[in-house]
N, CA, C and O of each residue as an XYZ file, in Angstrom:
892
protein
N       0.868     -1.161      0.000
C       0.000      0.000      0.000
C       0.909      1.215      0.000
O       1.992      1.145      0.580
N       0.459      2.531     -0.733
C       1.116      3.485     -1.221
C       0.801      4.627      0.321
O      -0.220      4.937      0.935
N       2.491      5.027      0.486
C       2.028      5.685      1.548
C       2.135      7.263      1.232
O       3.164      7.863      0.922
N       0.642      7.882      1.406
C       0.611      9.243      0.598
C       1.016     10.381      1.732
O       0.539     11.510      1.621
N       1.751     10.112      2.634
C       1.827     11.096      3.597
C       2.521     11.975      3.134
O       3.210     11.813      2.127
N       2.435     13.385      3.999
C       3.222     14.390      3.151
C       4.524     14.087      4.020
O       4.587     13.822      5.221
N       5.524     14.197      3.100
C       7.266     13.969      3.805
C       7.562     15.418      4.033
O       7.844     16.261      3.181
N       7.434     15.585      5.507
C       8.587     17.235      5.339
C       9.668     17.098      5.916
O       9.984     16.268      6.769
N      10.416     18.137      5.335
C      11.978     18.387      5.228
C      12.102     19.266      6.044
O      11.451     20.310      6.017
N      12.984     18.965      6.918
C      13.453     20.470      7.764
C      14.518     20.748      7.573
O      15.402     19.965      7.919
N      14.772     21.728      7.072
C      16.327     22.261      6.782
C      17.002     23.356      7.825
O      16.842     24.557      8.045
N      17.867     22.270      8.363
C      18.443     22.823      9.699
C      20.124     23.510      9.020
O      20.905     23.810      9.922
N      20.618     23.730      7.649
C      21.890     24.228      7.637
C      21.579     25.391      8.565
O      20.493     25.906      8.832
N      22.988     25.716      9.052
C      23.576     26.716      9.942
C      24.166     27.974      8.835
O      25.004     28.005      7.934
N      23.271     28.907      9.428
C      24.063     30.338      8.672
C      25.590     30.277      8.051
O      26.341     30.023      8.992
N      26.158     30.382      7.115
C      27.395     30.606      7.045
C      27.956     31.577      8.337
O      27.227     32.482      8.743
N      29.291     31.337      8.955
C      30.221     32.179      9.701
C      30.557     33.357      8.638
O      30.855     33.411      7.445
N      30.338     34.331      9.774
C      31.029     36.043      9.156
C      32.334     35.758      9.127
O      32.923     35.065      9.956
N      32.828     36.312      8.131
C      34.497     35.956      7.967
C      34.927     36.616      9.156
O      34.305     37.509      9.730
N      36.100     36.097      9.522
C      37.015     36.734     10.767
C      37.635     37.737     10.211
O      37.982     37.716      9.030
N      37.863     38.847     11.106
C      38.477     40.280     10.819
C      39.734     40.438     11.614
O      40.032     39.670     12.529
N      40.515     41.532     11.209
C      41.588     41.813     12.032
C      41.934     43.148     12.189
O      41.888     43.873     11.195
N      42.269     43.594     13.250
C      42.902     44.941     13.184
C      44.704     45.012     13.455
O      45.355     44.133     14.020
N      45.101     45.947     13.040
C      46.133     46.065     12.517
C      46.690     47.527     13.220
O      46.314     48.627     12.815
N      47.749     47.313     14.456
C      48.076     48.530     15.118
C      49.622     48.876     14.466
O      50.493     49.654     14.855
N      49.570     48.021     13.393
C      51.109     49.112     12.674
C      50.923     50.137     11.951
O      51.824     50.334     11.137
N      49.758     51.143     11.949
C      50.242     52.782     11.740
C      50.122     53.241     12.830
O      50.932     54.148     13.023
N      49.222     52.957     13.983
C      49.536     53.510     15.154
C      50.756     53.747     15.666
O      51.112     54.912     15.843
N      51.618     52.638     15.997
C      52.694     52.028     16.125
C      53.615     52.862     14.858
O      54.650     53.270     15.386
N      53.595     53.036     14.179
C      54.210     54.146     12.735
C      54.120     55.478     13.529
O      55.075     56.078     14.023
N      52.781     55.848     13.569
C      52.499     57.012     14.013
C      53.290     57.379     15.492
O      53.777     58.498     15.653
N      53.360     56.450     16.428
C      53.760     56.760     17.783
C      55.387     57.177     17.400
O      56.030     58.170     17.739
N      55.789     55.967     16.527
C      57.223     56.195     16.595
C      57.276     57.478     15.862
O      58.117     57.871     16.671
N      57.169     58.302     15.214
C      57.098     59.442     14.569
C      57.212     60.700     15.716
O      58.030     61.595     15.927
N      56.366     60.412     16.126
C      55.960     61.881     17.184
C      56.749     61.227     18.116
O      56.902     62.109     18.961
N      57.466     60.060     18.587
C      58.769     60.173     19.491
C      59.867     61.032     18.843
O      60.618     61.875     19.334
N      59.750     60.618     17.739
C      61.477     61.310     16.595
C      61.001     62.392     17.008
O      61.650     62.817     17.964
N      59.897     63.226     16.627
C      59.469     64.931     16.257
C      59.984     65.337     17.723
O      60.864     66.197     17.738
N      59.495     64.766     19.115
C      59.641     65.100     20.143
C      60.874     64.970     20.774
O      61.113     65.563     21.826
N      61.679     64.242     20.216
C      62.769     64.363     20.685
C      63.516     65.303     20.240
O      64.162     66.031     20.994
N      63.524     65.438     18.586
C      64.168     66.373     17.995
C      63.584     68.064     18.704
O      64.313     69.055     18.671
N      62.365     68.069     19.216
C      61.954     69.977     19.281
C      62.958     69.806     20.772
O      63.653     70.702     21.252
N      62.849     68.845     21.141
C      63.524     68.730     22.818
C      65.241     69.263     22.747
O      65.682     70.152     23.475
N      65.812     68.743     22.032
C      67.314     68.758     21.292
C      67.498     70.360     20.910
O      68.372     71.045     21.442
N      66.415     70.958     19.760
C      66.621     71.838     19.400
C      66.559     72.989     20.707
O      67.389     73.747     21.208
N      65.580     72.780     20.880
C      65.065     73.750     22.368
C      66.312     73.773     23.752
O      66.449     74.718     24.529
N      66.889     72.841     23.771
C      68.212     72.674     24.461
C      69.020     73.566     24.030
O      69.456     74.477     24.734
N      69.269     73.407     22.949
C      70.876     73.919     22.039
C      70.224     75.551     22.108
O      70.961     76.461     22.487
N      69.010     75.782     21.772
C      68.455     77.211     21.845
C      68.928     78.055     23.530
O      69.655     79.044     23.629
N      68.361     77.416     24.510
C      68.521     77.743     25.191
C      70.053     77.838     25.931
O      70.040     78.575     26.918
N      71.223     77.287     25.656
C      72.227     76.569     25.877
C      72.837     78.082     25.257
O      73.390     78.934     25.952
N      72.584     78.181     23.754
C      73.003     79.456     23.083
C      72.664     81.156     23.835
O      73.424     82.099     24.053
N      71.748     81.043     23.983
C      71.063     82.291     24.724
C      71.840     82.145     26.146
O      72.311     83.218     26.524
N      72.023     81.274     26.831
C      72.469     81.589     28.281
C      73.770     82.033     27.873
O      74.230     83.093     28.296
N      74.382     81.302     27.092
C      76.706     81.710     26.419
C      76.148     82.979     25.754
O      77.026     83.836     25.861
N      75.151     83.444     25.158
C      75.574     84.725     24.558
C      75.206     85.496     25.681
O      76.211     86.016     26.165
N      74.179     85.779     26.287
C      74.237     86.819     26.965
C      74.134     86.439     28.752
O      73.633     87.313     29.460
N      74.568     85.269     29.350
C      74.665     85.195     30.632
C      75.748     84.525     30.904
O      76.525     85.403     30.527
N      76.082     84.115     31.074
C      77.248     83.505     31.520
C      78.254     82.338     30.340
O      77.620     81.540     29.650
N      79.323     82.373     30.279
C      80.611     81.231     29.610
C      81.417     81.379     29.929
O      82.061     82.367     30.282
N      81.638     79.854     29.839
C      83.436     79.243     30.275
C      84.490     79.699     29.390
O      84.425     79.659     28.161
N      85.498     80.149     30.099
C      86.595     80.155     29.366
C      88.098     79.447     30.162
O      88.234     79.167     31.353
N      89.106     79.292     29.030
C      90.049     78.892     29.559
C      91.387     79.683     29.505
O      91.745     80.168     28.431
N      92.156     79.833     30.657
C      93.069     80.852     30.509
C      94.182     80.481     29.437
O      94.414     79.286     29.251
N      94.875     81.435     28.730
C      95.570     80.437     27.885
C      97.066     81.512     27.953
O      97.074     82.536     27.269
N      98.114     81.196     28.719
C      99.278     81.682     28.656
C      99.129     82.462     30.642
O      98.239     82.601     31.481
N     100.735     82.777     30.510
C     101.248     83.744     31.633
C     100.269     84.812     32.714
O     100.219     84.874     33.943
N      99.462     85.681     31.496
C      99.872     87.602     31.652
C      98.851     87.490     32.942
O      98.622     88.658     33.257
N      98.368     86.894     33.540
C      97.309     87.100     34.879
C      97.953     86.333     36.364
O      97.535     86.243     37.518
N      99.149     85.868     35.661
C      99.588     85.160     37.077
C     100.538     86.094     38.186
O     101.521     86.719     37.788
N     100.152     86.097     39.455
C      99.644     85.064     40.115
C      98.402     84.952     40.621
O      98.107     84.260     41.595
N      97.487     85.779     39.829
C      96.411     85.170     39.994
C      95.123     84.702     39.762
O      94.042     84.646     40.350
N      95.937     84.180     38.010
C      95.415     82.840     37.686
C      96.590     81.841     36.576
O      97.530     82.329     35.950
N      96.351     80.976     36.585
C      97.233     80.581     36.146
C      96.924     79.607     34.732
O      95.800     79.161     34.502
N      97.980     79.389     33.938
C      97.530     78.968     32.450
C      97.034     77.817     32.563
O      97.655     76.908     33.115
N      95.723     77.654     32.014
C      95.118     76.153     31.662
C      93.689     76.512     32.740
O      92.724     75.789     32.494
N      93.505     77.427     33.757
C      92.625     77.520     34.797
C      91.148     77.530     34.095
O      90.940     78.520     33.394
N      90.538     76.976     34.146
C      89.056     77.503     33.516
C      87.757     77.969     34.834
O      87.423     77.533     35.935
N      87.353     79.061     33.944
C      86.582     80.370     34.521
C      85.388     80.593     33.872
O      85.171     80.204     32.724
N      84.313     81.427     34.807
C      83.229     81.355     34.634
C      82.942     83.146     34.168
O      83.197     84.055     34.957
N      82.507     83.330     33.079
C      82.692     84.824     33.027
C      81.026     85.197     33.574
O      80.196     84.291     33.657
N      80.810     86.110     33.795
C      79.390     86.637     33.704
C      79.022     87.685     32.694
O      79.888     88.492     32.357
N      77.908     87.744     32.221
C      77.605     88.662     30.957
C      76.716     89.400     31.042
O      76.750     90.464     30.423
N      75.257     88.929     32.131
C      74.477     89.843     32.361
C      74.894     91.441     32.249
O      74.629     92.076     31.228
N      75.455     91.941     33.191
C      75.431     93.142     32.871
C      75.881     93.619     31.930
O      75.386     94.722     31.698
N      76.637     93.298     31.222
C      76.998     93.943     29.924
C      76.196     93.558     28.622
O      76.482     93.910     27.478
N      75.224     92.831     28.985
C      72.789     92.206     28.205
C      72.421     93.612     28.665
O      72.058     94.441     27.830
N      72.502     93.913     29.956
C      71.305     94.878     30.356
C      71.962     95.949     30.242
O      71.376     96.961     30.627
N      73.243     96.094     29.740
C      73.598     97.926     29.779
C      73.504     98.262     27.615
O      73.400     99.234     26.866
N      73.629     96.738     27.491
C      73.246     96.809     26.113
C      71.292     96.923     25.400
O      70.845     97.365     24.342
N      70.801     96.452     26.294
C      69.520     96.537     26.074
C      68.859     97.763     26.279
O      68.128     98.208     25.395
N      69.097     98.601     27.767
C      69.086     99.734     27.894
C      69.715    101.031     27.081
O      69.419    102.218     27.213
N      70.350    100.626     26.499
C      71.535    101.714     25.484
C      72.274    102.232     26.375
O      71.990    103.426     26.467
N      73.381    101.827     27.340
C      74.066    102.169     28.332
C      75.548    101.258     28.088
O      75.717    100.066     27.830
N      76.624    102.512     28.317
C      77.158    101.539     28.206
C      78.053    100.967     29.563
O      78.332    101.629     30.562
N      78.395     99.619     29.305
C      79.042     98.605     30.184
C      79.989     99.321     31.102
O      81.031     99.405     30.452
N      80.158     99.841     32.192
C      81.684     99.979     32.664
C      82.129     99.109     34.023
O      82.000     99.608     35.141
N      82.525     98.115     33.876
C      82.664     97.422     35.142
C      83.863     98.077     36.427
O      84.759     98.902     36.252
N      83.657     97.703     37.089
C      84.474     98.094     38.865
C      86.168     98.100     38.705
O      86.794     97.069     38.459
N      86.697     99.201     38.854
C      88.186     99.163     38.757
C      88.769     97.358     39.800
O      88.287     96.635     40.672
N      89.508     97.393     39.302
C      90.246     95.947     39.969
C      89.401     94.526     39.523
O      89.644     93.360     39.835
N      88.027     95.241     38.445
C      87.947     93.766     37.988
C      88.283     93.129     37.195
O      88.739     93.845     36.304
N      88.369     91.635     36.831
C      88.991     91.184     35.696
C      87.960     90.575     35.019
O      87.095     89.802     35.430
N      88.290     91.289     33.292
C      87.382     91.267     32.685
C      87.793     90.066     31.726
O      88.757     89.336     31.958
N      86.879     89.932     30.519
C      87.256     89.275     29.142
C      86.571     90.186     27.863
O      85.416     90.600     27.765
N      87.938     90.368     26.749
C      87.175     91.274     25.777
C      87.758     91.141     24.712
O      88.911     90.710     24.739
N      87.028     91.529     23.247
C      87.559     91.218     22.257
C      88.543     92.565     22.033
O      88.186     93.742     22.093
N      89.739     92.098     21.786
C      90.791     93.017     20.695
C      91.434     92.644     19.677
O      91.858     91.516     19.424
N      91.543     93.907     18.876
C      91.509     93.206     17.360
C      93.599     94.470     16.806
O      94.026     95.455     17.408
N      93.988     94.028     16.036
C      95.473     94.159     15.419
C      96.222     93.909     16.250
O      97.078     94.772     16.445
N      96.267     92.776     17.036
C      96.809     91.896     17.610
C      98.031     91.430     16.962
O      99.006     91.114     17.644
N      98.038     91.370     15.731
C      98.994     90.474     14.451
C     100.287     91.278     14.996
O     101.208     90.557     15.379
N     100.477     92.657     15.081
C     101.751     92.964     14.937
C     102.655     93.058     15.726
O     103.678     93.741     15.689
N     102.120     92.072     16.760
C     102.960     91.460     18.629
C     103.162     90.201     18.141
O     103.791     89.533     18.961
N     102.897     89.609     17.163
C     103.118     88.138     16.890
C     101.834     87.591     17.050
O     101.736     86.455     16.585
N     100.710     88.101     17.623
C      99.525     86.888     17.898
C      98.865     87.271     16.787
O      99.288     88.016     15.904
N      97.526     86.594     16.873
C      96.334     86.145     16.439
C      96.226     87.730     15.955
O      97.023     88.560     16.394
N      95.127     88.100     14.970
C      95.214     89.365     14.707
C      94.329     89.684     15.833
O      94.792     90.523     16.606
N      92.770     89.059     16.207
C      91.745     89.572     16.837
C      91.718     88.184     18.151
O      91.387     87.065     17.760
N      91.931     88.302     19.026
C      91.776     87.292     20.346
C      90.940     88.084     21.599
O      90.902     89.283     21.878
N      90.249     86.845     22.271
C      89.620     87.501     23.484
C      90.733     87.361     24.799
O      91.238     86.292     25.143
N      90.978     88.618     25.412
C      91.782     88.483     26.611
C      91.149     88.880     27.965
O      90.245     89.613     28.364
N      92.267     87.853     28.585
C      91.724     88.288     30.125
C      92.536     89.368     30.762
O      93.722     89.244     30.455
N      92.306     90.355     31.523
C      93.050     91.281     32.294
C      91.893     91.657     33.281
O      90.720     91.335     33.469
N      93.095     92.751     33.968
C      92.382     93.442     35.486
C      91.981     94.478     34.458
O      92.313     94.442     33.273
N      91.009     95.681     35.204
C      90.801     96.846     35.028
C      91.078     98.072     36.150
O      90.514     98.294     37.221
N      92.341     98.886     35.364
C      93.015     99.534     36.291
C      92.673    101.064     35.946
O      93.177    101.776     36.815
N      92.112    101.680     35.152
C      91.744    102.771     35.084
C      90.351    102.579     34.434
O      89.923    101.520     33.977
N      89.716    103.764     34.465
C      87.855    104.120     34.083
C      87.997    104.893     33.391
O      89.101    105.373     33.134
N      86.636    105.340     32.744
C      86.672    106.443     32.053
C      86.921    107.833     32.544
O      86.338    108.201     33.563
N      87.822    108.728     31.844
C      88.059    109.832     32.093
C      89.286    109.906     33.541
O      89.524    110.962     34.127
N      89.700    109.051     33.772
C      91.093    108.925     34.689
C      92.429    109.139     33.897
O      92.791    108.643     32.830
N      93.120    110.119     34.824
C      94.311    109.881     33.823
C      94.986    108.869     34.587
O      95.028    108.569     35.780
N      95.687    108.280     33.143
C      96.575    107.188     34.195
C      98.342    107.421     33.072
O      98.707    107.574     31.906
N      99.090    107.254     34.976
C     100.541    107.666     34.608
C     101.377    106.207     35.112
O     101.295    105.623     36.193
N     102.183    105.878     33.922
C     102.703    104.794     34.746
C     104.186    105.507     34.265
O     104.636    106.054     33.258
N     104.684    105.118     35.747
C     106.461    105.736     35.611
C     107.124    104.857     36.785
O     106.400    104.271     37.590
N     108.391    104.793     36.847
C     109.010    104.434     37.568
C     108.831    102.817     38.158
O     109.337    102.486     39.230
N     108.171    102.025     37.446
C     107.671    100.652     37.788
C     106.506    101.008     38.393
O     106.053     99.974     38.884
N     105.747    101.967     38.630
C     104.067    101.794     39.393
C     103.566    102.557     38.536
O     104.155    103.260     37.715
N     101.970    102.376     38.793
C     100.939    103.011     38.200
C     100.264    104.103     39.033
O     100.211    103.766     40.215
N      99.804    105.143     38.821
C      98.701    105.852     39.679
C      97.883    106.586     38.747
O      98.071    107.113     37.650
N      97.076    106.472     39.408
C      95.762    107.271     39.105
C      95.215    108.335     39.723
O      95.050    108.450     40.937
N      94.860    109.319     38.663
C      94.196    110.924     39.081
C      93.039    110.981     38.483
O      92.914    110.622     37.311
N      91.808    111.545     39.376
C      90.702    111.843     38.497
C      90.219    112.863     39.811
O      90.883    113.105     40.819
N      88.965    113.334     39.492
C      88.007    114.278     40.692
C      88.059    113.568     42.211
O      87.994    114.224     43.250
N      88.176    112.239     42.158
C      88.486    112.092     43.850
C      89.113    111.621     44.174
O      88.926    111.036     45.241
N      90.676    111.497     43.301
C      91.484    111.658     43.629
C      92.635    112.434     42.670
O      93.286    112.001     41.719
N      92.614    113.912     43.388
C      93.344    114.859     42.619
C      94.989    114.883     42.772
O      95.830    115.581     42.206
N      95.101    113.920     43.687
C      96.912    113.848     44.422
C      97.213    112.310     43.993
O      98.286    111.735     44.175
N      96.053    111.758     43.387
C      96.370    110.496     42.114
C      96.660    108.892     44.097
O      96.838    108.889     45.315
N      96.509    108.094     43.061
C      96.551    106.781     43.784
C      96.990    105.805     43.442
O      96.130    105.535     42.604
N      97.500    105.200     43.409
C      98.259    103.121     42.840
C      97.110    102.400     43.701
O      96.886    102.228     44.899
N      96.431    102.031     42.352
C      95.574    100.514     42.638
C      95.990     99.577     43.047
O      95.399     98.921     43.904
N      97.045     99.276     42.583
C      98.151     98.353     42.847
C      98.692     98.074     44.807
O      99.178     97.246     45.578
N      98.411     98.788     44.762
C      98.780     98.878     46.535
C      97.904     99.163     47.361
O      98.196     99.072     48.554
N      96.508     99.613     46.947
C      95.769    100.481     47.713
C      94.232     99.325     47.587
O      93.514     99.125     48.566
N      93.980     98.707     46.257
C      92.827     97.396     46.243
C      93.254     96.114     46.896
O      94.375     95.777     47.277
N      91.937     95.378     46.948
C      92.186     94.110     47.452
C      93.246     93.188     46.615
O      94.122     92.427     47.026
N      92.838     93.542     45.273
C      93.803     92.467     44.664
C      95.194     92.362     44.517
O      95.840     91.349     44.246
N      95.680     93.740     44.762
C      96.961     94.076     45.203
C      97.599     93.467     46.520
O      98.678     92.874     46.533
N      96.891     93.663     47.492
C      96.989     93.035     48.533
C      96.745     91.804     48.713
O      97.082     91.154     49.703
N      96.047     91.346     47.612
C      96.359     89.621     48.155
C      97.354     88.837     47.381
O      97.710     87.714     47.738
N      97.947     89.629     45.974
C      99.120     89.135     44.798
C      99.807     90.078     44.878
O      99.484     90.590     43.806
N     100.635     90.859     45.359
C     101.170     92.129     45.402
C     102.091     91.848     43.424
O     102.447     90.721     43.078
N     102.243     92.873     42.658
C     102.512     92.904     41.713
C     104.002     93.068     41.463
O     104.698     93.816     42.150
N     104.335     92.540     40.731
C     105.241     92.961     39.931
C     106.107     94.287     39.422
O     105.346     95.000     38.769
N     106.968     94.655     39.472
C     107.265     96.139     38.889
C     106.504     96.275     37.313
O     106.394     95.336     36.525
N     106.040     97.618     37.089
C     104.663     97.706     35.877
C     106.237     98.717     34.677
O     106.809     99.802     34.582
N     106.207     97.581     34.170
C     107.238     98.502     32.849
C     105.984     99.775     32.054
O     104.766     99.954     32.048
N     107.345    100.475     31.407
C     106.175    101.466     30.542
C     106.561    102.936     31.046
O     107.228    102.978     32.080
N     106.295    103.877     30.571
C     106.415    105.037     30.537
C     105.074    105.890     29.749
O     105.159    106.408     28.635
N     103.908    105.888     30.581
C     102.593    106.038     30.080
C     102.224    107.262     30.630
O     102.619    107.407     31.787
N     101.382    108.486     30.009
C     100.544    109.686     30.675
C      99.284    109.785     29.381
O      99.337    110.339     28.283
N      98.289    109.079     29.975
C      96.886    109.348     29.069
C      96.053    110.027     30.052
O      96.359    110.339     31.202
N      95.182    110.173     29.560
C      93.743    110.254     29.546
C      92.598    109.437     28.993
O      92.335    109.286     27.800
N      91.938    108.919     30.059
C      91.059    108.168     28.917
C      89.719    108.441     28.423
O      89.209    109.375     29.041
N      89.068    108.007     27.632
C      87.581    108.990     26.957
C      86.427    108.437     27.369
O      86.397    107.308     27.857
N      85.438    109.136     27.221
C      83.866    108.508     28.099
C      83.611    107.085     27.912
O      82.671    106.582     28.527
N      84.214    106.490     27.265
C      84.023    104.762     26.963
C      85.405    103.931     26.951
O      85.522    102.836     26.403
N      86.205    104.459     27.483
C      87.478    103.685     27.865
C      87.715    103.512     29.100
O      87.378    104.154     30.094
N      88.568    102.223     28.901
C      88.901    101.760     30.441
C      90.360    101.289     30.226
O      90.703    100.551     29.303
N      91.078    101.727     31.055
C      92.745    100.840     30.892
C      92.905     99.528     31.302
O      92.278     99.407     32.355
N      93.412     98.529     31.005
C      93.830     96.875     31.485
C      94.884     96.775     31.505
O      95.583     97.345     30.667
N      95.435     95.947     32.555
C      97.046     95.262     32.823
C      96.797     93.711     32.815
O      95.696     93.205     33.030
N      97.712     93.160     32.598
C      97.735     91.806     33.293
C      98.486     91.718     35.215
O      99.097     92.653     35.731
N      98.331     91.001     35.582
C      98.717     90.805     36.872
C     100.348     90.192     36.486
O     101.125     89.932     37.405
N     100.553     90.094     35.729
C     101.738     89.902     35.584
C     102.897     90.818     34.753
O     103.269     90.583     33.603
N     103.265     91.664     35.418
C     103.595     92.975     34.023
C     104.322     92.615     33.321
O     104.020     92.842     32.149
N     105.413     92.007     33.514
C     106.680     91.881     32.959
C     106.088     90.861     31.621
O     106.675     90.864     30.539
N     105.092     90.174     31.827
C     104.940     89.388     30.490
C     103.454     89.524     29.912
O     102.970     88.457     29.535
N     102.776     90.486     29.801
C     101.307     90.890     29.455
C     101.403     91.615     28.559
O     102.185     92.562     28.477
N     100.213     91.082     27.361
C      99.925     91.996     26.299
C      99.096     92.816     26.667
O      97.981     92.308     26.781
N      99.149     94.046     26.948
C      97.765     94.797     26.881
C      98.047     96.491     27.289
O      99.188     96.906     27.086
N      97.363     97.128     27.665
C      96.890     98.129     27.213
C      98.124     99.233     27.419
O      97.871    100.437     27.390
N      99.103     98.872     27.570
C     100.588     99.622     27.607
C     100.897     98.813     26.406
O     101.488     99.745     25.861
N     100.963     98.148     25.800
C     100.916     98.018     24.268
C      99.826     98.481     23.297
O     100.242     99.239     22.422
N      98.654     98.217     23.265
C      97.228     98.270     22.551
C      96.453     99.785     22.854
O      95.866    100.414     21.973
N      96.541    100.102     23.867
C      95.963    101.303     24.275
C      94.860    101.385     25.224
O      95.031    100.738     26.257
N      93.836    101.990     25.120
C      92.765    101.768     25.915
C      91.923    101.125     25.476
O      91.672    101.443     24.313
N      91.141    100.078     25.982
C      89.805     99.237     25.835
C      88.583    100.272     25.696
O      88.404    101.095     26.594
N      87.725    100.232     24.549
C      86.404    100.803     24.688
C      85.555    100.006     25.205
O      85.895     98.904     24.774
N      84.479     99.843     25.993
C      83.977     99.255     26.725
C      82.796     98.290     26.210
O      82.137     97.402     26.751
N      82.830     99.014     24.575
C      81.561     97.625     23.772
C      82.408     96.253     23.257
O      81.933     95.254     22.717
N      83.805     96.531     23.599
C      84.693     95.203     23.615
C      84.381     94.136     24.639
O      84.573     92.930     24.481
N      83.969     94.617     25.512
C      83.773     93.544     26.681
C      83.176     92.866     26.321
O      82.188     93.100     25.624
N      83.579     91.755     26.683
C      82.322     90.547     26.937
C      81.501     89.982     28.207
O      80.411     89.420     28.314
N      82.598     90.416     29.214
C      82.308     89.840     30.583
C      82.542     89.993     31.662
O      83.679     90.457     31.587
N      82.265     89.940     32.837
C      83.603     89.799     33.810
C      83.653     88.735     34.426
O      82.565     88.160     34.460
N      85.000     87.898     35.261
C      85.097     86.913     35.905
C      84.611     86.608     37.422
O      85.049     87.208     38.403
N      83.748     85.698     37.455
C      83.060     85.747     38.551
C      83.224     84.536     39.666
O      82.819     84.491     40.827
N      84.052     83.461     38.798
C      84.450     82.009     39.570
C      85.464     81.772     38.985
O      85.551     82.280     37.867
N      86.382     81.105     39.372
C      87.443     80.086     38.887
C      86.696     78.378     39.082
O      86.095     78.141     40.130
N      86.758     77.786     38.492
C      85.960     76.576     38.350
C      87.213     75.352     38.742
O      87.144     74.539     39.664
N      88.099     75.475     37.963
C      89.114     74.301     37.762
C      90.518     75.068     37.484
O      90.660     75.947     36.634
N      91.682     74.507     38.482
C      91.660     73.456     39.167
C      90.583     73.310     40.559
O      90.752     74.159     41.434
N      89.591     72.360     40.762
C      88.807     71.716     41.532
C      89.728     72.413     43.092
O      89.259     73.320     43.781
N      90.860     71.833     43.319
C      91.389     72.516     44.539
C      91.892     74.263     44.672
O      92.568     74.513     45.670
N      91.583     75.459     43.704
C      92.055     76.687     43.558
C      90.946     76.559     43.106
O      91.124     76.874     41.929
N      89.560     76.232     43.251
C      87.796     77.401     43.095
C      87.914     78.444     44.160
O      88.086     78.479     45.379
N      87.708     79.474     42.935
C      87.683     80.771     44.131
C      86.503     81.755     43.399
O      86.228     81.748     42.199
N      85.990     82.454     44.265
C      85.180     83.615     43.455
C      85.781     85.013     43.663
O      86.334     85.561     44.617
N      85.400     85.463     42.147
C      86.000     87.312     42.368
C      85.175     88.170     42.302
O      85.500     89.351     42.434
């Protein structure tokens, strides 16, 4: 016998699976490393910026190089100059004149025809100001101006004299100096280039004055 039942089919297939996906953190990873480079590099630059700005107008090292300041400093010593004030007398339109007996650093230039460098930066004391006359005779120096009309030797009469007493000062000198000059010696007369050779320093030569001795580690001193 014919069996007329109805046959049903159930169709149980299963949905196809959504393909699997992936994400992918190598431009992130691109990107991060990027803005490390950028950031390191503004970091670098911003250093060297600032590094520049403090040596031009606040403070740099220098190193003594020869005789003309000894005894008191000696060749190879490295020193801390200061610059501020000679930023703020330049910013103001003023010019620089630092404290008799200090020791400065400054550019001078026809240098060539002593044997050196044509233009070198030197270190010396500052032994006369503007508008002092200064007489050097007989191995000493003195100085005459309005307060002191019967004249004076720095040399014997400042601290720094008294703590290196000097040398006999060769030379046979009677100037005057002009609203922007200052006279320099070395502390060592007998072997110093300067302003009994060169003449007087104008005072937009400066660069600095010395404010530490740094090295040798055992002779740190401040001036």
């Amino acid at each position: 016998m014919e069996d007329n039942s109805d046959i049903s089919i159930s169709n149980n297939k299963t949905p196809p699976a959504k393909p699997m996906t992936y994400s992918s953190n190598k431009p992130k990873r691109h990107h991060t490393r990027v803005a490390d480079i950028l950031s390191t590099f503004f970091v670098i630059v911003a250093a060297l910026a600032l590094a520049l700005l403090l040596i031009t107008f606040v403070f740099q090292s220098y190193q003594v190089d020869g005789p003309s300041m000894q005894n008191t400093l000696q060749n190879n010593d490295r020193l801390i100059v200061w610059k501020v004030p000679r930023t703020i007398a330049r910013i103001t339109g003023h010019a620089y004149v630092p404290n008799r007996g200090d020791i400065i650093v400054f550019n001078e230039s026809g240098l060539a025809v002593y044997g050196q460098a044509n233009t070198k930066q030197l270190v010396k004391r500052v032994i006369g100001l503007p508008g002092d006359r200064v007489v050097i005779k007989n191995g000493s120096i003195m100085i005459y101006n309005k307060q002191h009309t019967n004249g004076f030797d720095p040399d014997t009469t400042l601290p720094y004299g008294k703590a290196h007493p000097l040398p006999y000062t060769e030379g046979t000198i009677d100037l005057t100096l002009g609203k922007n000059q200052i006279y320099v010696c070395g502390d060592n007369r007998t072997d110093s280039l300067d302003s009994r050779a060169f003449g007087p320093v104008n005072v937009n030569q400066i660069i600095g004055k010395l404010v530490i001795r740094i090295y040798p580690f055992n002779t740190i001193e401040a001036f």
